[in-house]
N, C-alpha and C positions, 0 to 999 in steps of 0.2 A: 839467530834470525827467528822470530815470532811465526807460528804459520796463520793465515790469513782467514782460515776458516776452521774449524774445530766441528768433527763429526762425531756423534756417538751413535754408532748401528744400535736401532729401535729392537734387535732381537736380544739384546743384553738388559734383563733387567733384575731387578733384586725380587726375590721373593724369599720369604722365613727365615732374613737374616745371609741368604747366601746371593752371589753374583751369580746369574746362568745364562749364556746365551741358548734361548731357545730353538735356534736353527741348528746348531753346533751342540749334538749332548755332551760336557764331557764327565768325565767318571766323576762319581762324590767316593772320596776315600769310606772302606766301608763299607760300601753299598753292594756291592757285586751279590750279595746274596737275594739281595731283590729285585734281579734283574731274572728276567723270564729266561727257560731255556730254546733255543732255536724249534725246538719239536714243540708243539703245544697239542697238536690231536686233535686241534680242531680248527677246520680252513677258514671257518666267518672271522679267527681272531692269529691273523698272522703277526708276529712283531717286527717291528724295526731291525733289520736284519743289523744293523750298527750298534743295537744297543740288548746285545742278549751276550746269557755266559758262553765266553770263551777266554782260550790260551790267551787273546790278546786281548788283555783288560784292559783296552781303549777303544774310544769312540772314532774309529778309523774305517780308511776303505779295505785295511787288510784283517782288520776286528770284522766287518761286515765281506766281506770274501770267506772267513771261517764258517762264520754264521751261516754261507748259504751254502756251504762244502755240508754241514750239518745236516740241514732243511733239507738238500736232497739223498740224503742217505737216508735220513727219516722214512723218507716215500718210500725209497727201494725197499728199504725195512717191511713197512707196512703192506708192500704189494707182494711180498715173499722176491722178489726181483732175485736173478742170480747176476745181473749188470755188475762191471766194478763200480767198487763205493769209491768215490771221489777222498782225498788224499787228506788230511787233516795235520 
């Protein structure tokens, strides 16, 4: 059976030779070394909490759950905090 309408989501598109949907990051083999890490040091330039180094080298909610187990242990870090550091 044919289906009756054919959709392609407008966030998939080709750029440099590669398929990417741009709502959806997912990893480019490779890459993880240019991916920012969750601390950056500086608040005007927060990342994507889904798309920084971590254990899980995917662009997930449990990639971006790492990322912000991360992000707030940074702060405690930085505040001298004696709080427990969240679980990685």
């Amino acid at each position: 059976m044919e289906p009756a309408t054919i959709y392609l989501d407008e966030d998939i598109v080709e750029e440099h030779g590669h398929v990417t949907n741009v709502e959806l990051l997912v990893n480019v083999a490779e890459h993880w070394y240019l991916r920012p890490e969750a601390t950056t040091g500086d608040l005007e330039s927060v990342p994507r909490f889904d798309y920084v180094r971590t254990y899980t080298d995917l662009a997930t909610m449990e990639g971006a759950n790492e990322a912000k187990c991360r992000a707030v242990n940074a702060i405690l870090d930085a505040d001298h905090s004696s709080a427990t550091r969240c679980a990685i």
